[in-house]
N, C-alpha and C positions, 0 to 999 in steps of 0.2 A: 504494500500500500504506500500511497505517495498519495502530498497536498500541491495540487497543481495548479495554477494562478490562470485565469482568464481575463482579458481585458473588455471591458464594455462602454458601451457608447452612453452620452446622459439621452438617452432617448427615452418615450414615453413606451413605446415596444418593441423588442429585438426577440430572433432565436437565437440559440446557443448551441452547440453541437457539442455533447460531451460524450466520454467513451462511455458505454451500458454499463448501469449500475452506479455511475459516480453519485456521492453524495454533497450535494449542496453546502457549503459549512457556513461561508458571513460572506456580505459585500462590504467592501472597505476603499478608502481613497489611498493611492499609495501616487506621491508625487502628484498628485492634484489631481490624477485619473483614476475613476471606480474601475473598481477589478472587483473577480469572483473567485472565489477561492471553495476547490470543490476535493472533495477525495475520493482518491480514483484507484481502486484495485489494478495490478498493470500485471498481473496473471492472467486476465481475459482478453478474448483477442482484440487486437488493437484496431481492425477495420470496423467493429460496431459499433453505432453512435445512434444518441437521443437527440432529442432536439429539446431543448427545454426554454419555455416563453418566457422570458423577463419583462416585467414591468417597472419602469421605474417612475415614483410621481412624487414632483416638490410639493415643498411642507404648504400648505393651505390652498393646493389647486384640486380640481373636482379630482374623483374616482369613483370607479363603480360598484356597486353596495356589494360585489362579491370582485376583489382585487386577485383574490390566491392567498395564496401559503407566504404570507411574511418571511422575509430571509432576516433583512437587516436596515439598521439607518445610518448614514453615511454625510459626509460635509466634504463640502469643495471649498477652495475660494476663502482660504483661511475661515471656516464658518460662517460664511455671507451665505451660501444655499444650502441646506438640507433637505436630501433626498430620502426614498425611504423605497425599496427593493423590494419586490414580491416576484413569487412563481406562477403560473396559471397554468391553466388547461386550456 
């Protein structure tokens, strides 16, 4: 097992392509870019992959009454924007 860093966009929806099985851990700002940070069994084969939907939606803008599975809250911009990351279906 390995914790493997993805990079993501401040976008309001992206997919993510992770290898099958990875487990989601936190989103975090590393050098002013959100990244994802997931753990990823590297015994399984390495051509299978998920797609997993990312949301991500700043602090006091709409969302929808079912967002997903919360991951994490995160800040850019020296704390001037706070985001907050969910997963969906």
């Amino acid at each position: 097992m390995r914790i493997w860093k993805y990079p993501l966009e401040v976008a309001d929806q992206q997919n993510l392509k992770l290898p099958t099985g990875a487990k989601i851990l936190t989103v975090q700002a590393q050098d002013g870019n959100p990244c994802l940070w997931a753990l990823v069994d590297e015994t399984l084969p390495k051509f299978r992959f998920e797609i997993h939907a990312i949301a991500i939606y700043g602090t006091g803008t709409p969302i929808p009454d079912e967002p997903g599975d919360y991951i994490a809250t995160f800040q850019i911009m020296g704390g001037e924007l706070v985001f907050h990351a969910f997963e969906y279906k």
